[in-house]
DRENTORTI-220715 format. One record per residue: residue number from 1; residue in one letter; x, y, z of N, C-alpha, C in turn. Coordinates in steps of 0.1 Angstrom, whole numbers, always signed. Layout:
+-----+------+-------+-------+-------+-------+-------+-------+-------+-------+-------+
| pos | code |   n_x |   n_y |   n_z |  ca_x |  ca_y |  ca_z |   c_x |   c_y |   c_z |
+-----+------+-------+-------+-------+-------+-------+-------+-------+-------+-------+
| NUM |    A |     X |     Y |     Z |     X |     Y |     Z |     X |     Y |     Z |
...
+-----+------+-------+-------+-------+-------+-------+-------+-------+-------+-------+
// end
This chain:
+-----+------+-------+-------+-------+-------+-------+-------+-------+-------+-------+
| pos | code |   n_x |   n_y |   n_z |  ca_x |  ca_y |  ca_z |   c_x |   c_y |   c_z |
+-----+------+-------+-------+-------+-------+-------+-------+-------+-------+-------+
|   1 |    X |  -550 |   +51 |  +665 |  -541 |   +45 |  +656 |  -533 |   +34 |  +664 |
|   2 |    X |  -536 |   +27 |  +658 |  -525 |    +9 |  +666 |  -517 |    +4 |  +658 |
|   3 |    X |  -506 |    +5 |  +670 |  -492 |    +3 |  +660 |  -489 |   -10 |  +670 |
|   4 |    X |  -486 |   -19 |  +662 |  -482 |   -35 |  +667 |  -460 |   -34 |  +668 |
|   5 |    X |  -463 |   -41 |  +681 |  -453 |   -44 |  +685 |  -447 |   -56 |  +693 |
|   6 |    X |  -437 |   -62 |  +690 |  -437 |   -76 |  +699 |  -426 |   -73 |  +712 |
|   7 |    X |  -431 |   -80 |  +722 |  -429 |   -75 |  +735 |  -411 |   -69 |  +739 |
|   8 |    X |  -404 |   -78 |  +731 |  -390 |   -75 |  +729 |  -388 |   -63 |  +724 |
|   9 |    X |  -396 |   -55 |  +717 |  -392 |   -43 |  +711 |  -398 |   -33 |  +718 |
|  10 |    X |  -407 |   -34 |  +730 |  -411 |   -26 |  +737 |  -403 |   -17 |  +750 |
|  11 |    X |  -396 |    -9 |  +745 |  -387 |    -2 |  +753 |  -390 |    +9 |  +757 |
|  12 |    X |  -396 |   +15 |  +766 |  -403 |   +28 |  +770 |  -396 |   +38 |  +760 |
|  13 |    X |  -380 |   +42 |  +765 |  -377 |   +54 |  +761 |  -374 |   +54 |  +749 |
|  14 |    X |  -372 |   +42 |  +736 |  -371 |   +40 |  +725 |  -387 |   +41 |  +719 |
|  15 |    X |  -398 |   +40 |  +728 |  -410 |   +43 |  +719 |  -414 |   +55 |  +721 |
|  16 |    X |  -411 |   +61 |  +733 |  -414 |   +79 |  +736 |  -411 |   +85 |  +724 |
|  17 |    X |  -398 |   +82 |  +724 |  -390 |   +90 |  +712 |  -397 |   +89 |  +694 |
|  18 |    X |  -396 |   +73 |  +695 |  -407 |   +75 |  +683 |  -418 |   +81 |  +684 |
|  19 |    X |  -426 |   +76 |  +689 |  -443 |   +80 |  +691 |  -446 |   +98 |  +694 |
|  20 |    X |  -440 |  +101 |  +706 |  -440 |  +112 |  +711 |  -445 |  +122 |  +699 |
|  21 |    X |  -436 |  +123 |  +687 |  -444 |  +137 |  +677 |  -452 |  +132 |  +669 |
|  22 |    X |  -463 |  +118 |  +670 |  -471 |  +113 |  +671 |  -486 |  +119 |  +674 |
|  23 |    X |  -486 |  +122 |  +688 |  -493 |  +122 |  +702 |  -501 |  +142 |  +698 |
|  24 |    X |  -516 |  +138 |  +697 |  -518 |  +151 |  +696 |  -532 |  +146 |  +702 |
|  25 |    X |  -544 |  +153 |  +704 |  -555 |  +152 |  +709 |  -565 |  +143 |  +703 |
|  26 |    X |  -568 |  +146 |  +687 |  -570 |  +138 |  +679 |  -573 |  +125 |  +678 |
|  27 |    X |  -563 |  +120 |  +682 |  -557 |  +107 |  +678 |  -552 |  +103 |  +694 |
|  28 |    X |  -560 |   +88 |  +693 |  -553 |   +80 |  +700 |  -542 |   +69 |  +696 |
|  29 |    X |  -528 |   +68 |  +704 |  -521 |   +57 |  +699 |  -520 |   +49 |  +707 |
|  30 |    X |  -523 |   +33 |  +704 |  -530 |   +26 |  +710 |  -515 |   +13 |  +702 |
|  31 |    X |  -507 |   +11 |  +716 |  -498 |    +4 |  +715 |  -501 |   -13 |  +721 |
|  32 |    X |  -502 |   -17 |  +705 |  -503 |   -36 |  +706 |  -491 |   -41 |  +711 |
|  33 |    X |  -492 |   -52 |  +716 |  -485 |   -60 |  +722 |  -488 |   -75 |  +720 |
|  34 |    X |  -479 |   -81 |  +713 |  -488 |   -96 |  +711 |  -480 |  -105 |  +717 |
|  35 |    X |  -487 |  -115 |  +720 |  -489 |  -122 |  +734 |  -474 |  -135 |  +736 |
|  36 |    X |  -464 |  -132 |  +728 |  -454 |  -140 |  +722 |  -445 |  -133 |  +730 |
|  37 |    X |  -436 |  -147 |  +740 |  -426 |  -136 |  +747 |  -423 |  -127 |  +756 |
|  38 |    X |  -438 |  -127 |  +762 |  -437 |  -115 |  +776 |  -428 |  -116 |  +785 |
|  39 |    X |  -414 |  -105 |  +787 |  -409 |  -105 |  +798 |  -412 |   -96 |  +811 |
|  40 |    X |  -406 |  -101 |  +818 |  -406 |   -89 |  +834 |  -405 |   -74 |  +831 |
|  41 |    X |  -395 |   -74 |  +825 |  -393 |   -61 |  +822 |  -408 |   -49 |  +810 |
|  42 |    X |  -406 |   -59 |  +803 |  -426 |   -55 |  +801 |  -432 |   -47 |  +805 |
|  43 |    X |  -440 |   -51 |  +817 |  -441 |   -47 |  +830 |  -442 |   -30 |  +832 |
|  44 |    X |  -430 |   -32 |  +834 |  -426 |   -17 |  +839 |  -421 |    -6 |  +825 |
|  45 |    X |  -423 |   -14 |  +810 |  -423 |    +0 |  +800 |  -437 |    -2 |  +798 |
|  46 |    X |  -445 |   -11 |  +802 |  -459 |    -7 |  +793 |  -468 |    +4 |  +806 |
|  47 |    X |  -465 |    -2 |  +816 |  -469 |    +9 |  +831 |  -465 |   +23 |  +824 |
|  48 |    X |  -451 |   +27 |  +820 |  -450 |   +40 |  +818 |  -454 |   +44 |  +806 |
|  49 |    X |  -458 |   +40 |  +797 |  -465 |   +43 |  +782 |  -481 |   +42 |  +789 |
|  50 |    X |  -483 |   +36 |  +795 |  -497 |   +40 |  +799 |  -497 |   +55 |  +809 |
|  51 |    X |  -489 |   +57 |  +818 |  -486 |   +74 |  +821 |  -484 |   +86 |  +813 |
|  52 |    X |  -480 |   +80 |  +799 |  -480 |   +88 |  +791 |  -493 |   +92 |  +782 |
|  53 |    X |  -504 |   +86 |  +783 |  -517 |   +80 |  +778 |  -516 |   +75 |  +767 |
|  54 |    X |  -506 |   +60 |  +768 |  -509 |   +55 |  +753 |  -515 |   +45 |  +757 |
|  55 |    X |  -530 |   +40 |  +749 |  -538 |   +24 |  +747 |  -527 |   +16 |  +746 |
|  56 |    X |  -532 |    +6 |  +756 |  -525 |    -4 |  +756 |  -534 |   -20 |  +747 |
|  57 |    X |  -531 |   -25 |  +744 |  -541 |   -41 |  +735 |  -532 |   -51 |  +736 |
|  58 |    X |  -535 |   -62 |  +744 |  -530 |   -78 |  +740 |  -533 |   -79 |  +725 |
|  59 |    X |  -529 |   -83 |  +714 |  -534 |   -86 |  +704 |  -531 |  -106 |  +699 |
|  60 |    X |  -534 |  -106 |  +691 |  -537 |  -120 |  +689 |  -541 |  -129 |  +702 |
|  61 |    X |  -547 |  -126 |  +710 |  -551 |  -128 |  +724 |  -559 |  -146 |  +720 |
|  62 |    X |  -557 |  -155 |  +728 |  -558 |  -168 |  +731 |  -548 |  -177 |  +724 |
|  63 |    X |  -534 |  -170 |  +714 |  -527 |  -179 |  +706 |  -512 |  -179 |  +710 |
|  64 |    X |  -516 |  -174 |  +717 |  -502 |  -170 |  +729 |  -497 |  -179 |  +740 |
|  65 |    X |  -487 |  -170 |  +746 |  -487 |  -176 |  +764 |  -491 |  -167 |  +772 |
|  66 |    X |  -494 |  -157 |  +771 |  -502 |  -152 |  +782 |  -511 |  -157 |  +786 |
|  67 |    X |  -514 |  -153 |  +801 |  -525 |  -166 |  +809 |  -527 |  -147 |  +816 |
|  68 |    X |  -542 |  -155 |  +825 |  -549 |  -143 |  +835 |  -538 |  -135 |  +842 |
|  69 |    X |  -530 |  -139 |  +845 |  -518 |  -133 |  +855 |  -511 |  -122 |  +847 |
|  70 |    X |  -509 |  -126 |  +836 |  -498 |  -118 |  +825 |  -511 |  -111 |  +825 |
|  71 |    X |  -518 |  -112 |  +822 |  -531 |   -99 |  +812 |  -537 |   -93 |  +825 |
|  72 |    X |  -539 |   -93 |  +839 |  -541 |   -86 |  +846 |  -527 |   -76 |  +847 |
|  73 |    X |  -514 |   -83 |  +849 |  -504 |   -70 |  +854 |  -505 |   -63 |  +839 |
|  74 |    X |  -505 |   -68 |  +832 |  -506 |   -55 |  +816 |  -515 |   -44 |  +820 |
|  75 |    X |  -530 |   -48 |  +824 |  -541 |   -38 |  +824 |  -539 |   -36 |  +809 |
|  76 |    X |  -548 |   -43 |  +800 |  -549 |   -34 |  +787 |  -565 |   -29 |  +786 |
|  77 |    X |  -565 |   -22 |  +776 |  -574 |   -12 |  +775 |  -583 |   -27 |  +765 |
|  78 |    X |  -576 |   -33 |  +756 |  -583 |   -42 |  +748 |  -576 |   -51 |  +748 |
|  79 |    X |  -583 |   -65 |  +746 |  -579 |   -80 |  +743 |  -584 |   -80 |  +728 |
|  80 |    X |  -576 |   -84 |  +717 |  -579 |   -86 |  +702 |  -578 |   -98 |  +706 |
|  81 |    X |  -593 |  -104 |  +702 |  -593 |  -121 |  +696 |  -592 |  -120 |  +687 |
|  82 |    X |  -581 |  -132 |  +686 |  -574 |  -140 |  +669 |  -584 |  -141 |  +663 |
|  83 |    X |  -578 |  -136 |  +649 |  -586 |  -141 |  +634 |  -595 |  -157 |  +635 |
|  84 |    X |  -584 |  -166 |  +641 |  -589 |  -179 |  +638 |  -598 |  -183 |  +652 |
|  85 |    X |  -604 |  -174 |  +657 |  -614 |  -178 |  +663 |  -627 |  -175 |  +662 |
|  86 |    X |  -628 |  -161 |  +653 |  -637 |  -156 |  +643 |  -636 |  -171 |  +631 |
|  87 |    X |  -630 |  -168 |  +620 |  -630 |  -176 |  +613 |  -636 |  -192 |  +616 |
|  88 |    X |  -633 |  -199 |  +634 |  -638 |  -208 |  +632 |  -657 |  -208 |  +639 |
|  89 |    X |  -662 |  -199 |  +639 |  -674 |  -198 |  +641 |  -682 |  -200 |  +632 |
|  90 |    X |  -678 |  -200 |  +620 |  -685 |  -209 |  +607 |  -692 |  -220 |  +610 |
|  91 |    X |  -681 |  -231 |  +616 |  -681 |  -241 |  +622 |  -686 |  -247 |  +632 |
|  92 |    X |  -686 |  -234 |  +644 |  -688 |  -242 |  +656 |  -682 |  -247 |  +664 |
|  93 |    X |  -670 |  -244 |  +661 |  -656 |  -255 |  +668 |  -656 |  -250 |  +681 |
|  94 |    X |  -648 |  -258 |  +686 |  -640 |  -254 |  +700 |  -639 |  -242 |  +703 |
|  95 |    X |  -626 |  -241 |  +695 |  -620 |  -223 |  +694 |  -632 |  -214 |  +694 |
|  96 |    X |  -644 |  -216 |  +684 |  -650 |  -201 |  +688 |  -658 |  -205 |  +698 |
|  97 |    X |  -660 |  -213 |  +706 |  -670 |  -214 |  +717 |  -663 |  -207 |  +732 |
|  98 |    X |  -650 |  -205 |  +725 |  -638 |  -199 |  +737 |  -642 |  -185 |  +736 |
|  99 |    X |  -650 |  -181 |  +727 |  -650 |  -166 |  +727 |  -658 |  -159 |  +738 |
| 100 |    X |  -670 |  -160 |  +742 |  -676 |  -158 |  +756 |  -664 |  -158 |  +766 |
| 101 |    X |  -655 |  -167 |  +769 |  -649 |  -167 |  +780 |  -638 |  -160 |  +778 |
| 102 |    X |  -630 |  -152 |  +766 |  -624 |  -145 |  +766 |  -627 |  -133 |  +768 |
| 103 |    X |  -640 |  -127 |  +764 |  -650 |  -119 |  +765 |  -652 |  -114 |  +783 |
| 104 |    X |  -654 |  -129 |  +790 |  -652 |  -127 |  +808 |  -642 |  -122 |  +809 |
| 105 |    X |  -627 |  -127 |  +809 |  -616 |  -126 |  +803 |  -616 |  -108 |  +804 |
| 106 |    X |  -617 |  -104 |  +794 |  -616 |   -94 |  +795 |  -624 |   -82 |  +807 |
| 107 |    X |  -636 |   -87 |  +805 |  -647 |   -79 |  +816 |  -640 |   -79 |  +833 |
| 108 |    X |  -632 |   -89 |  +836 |  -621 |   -95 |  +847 |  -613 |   -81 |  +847 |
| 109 |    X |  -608 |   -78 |  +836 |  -597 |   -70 |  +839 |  -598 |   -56 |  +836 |
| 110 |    X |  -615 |   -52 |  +832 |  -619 |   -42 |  +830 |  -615 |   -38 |  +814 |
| 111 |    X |  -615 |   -47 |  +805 |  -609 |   -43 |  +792 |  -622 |   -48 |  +778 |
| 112 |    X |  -620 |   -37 |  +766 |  -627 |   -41 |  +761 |  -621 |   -52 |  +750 |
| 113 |    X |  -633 |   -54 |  +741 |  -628 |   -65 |  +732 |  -629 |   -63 |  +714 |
| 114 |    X |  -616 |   -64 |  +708 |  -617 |   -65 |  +696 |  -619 |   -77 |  +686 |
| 115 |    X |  -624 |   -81 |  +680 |  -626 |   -92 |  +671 |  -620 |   -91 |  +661 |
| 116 |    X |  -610 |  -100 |  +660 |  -599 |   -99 |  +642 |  -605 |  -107 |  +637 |
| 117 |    X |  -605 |  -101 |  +622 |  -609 |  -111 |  +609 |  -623 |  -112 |  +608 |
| 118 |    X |  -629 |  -102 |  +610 |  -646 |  -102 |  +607 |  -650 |  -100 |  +592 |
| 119 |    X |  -653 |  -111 |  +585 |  -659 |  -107 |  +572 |  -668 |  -109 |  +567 |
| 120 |    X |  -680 |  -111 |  +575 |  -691 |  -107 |  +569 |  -702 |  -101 |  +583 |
| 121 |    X |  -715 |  -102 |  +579 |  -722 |   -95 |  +591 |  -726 |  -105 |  +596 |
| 122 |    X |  -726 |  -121 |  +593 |  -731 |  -131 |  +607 |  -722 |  -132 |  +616 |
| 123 |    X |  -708 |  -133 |  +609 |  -702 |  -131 |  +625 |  -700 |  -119 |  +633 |
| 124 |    X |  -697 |  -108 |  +624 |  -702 |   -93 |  +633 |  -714 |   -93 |  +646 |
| 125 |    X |  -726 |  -103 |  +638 |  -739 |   -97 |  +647 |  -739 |  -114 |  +655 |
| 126 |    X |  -730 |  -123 |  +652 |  -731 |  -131 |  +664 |  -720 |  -128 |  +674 |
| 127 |    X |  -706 |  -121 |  +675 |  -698 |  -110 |  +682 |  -704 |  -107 |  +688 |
| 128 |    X |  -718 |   -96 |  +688 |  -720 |   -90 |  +693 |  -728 |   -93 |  +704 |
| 129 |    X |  -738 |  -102 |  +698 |  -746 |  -106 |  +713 |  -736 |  -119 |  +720 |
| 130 |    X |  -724 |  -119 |  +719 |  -712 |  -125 |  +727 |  -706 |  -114 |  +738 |
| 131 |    X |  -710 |  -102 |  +734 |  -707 |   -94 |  +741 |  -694 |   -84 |  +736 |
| 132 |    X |  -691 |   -85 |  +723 |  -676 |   -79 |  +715 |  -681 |   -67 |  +710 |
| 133 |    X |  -675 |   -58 |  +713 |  -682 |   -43 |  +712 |  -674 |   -41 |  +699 |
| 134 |    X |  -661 |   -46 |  +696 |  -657 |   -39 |  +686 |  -650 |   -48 |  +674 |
| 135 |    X |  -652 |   -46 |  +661 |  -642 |   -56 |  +655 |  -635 |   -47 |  +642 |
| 136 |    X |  -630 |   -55 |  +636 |  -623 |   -52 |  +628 |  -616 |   -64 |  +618 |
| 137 |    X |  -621 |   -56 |  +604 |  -618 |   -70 |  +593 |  -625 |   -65 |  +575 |
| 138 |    X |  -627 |   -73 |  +567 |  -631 |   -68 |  +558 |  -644 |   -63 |  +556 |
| 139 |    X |  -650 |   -66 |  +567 |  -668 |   -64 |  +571 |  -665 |   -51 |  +567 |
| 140 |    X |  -657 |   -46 |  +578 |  -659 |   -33 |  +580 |  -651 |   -20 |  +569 |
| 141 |    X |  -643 |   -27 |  +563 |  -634 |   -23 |  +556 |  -622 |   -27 |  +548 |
| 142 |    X |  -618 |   -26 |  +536 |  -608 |   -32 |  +530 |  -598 |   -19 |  +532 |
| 143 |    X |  -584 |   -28 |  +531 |  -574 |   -19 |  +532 |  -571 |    -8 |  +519 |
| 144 |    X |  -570 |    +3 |  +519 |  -571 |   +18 |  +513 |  -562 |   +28 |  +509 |
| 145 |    X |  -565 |   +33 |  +502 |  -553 |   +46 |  +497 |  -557 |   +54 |  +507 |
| 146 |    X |  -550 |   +63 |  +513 |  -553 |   +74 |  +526 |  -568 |   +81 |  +519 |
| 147 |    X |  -566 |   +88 |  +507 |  -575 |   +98 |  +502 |  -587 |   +91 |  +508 |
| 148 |    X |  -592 |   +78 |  +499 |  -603 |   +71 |  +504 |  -607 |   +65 |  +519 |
| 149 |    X |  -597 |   +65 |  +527 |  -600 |   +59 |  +541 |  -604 |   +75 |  +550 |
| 150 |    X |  -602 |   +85 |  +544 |  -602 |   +99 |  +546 |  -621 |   +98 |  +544 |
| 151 |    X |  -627 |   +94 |  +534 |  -634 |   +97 |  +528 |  -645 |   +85 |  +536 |
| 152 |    X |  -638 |   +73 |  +539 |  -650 |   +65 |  +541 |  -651 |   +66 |  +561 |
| 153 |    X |  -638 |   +77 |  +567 |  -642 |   +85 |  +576 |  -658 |   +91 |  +580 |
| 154 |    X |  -657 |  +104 |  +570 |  -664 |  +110 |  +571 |  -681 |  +101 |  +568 |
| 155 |    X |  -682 |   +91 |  +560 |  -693 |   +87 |  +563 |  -696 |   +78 |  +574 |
| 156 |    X |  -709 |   +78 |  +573 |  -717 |   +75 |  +589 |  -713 |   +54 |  +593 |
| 157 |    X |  -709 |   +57 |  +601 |  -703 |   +40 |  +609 |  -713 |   +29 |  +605 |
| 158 |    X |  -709 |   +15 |  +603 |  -717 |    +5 |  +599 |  -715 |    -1 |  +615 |
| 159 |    X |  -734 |    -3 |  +617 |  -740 |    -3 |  +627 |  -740 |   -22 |  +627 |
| 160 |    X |  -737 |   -29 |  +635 |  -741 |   -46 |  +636 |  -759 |   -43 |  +639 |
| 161 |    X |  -765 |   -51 |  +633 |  -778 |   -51 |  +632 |  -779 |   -62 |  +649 |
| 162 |    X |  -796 |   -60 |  +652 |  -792 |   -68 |  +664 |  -803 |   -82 |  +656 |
+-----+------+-------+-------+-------+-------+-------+-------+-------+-------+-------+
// end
């Protein structure tokens, strides 16, 4: 479960407190961070939410200011590429030709990669031989009443064709 938060609100002992009756075996909580605003102090609450085993994610990753430096001291578990660099691979533009190197990017700091805004399966199965193990978007799913996201659980995962 990823719960999005902007770096100013990231206070170790004010997210313990929430999260903490959260935290069961089950479930991973996998705390976003987007890339707007990183300060020093950062640093040292995301270090300690990672002792506590929470996922850590840059999210909206290339729309930011984070540079290699910020995203190595984070150590995240994932870099989410922005919607609009999916989106512009329709195209061919600039932006999505950035995607491979965010992809290095990530493999640099030992992290995997999420793709935002995948909606259909050409860009899913061109993701993939980019090297993006994981995405997330309408492809994969529209947003749900619990009962049904319960339900499309239990059926078997949509595989990116190669």
């Amino acid at each position: 479960v990823a719960l999005n938060f902007f770096p100013e609100n990231i206070r170790y002992h004010q997210l313990q407190e929430l999260l903490q009756p959260l935290q069961n075996e089950r479930i991973a909580l996998n705390v976003e961070v987007t890339e707007y605003g990183m300060s020093e102090d950062l640093f040292d609450d995301v270090a300690q939410l990672r002792e506590e085993h929470y996922l850590i994610s840059v999210d909206d990753f290339g729309t930011g200011y984070s540079n290699l430096g910020t995203v190595k001291r984070l150590s995240p578990d994932f870099l989410k590429i922005d919607r609009s660099f999916v989106f512009d691979m329709e195209d061919e533009s600039l932006r999505s030709s950035m995607i491979p190197e965010i992809v290095a990017i990530a493999n640099a700091v030992r992290a995997e990669v999420i793709a935002e805004g995948v909606e259909n399966e050409k860009q899913a199965s061109r993701l993939k031989h980019m090297g993006v193990r994981y995405g997330q978007g309408y492809w994969f799913g529209r947003p749900a009443p619990l009962a049904d996201f319960l339900l499309m659980l239990a059926a078997p995962p949509k595989i990116i064709p190669d």
